[in-house]
N, C-alpha and C positions, 0 to 999 in steps of 0.2 A: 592457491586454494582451488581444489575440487567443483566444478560448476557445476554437476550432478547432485554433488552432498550438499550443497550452499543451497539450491533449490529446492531440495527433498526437506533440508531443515526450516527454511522459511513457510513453506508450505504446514509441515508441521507444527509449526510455533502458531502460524495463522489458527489453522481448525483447531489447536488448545483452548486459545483464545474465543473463539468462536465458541466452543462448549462450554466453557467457563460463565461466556456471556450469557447462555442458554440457561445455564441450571441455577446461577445465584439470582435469587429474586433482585425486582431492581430496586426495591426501598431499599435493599444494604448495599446496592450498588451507590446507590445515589448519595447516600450519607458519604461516603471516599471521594465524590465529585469526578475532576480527571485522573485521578491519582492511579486507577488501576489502568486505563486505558494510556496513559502516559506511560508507563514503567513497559506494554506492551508495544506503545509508538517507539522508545527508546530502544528495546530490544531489536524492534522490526525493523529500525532506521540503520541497528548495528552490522545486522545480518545483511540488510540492502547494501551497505560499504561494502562487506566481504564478495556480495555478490556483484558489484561495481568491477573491484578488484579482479574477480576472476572473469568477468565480460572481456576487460578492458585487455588482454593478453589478446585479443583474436583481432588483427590489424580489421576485417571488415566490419565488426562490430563498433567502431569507434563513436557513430551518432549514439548505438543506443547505451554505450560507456558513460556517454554522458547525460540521456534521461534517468539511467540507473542513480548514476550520480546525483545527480539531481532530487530526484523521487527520494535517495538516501537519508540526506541531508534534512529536507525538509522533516522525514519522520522525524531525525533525532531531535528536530529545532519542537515537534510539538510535543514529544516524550518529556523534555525538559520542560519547556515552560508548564505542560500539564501539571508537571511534578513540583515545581515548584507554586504555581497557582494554581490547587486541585480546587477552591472554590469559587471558580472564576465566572462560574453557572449560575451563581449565586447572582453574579451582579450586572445590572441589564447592558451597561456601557460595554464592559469588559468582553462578556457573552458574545454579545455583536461583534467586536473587533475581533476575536478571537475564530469564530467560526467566520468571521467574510476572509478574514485572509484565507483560512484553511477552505472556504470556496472557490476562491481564486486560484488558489496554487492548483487544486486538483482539477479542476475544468482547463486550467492553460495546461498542465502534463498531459491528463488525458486526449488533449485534442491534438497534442506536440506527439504521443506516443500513437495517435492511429493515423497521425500525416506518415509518421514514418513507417511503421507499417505498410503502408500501400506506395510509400515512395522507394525506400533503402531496402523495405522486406523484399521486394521483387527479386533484387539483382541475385542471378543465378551464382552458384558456391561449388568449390570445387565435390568432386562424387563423393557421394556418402555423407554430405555436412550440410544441419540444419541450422537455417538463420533464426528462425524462434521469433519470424512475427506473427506466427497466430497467437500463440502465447504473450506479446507482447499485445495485439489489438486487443484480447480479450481482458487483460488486466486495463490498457487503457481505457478500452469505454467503459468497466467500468466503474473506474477513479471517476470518469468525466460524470458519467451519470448518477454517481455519488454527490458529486459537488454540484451539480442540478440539483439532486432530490431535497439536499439540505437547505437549499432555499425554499423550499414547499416543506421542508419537516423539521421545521426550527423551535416548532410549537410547545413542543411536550417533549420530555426526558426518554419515554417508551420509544419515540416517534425515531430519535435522535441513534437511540439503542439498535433497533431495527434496522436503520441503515449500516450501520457498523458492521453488525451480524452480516447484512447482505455481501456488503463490500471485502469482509475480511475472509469468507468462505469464497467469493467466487473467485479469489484471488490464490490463497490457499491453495484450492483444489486445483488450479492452473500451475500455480508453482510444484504441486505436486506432481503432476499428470506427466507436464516439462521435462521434470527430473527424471521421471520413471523410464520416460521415452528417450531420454539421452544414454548413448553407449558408454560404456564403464570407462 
């Protein structure tokens, strides 16, 4: 698979999502619970494999082979359980369990994806080939600062929204920008 096209479409499916989130009010968001934003973790988690897939061909890429991998995985794991407990918001136990893992998971990536960044992104690459840590620090912090925020914005469904928004555009537009700037 194409690491250009896998980036350009990730990037695109994010800012869908993104304007989707923008323009449907959120009383009819809220009424579907996770179910819309699952079916986009599911997607996003599918497109992360593919983009896993095409990382993992580039022998010096192999740490971030596997935060990709990683970061993949965990989308699909939240696209599914979303999907199958879309009102899980509903209930206070659940709520909590649910969103502290999905804290944790995104503060341990994000802090894993800007060690490497400043560790693995350095090493110089043969002429002409970009290693893609700015792209990768800037999606990592910020996952990390996602999963910060969410601890201060657990309060309210709008609050909850708003990060999402933040996190999936600033992502987006990185996976897009990535793509644009990689040679055909």
């Amino acid at each position: 698979m194409n690491l250009r096209l896998v980036l350009l479409l990730r990037g695109a499916i994010s800012l869908l999502f993104v304007a989707y989130l923008l323009i449907v009010p959120i009383s009819v968001e809220a009424q579907k619970g996770l179910g819309r934003n699952g079916y986009f973790s599911l997607v996003d988690g599918l497109i992360g494999a593919a983009l896993w897939f095409a990382v993992s061909k580039y022998p010096p890429a192999r740490w971030l082979s596997s935060l990709v991998f990683a970061d993949a995985v965990l989308r699909v794991v939240i696209g599914v359980f979303g999907l199958a407990n879309p009102g899980i918001q509903s209930r206070v136990l659940g709520s909590v369990a649910y969103f502290g893992v999905v804290i944790v998971f995104c503060i341990v990536l994000g802090a894993i994806g800007i060690i490497y960044a400043f560790t693995k992104g350095r090493q110089p690459l043969p002429k002409g080939q970009r290693n893609g840590a700015l792209p990768l620090f800037i999606v990592s912090l910020a996952t990390l600062l996602f999963g910060l925020a969410l601890i201060f914005g657990l309060s309210t469904e709008d609050s909850r929204r708003t990060l999402v928004v933040a996190l999936t555009a600033v992502a987006g537009m990185t996976y897009l920008v990535a793509g644009l700037r990689l040679k055909p």
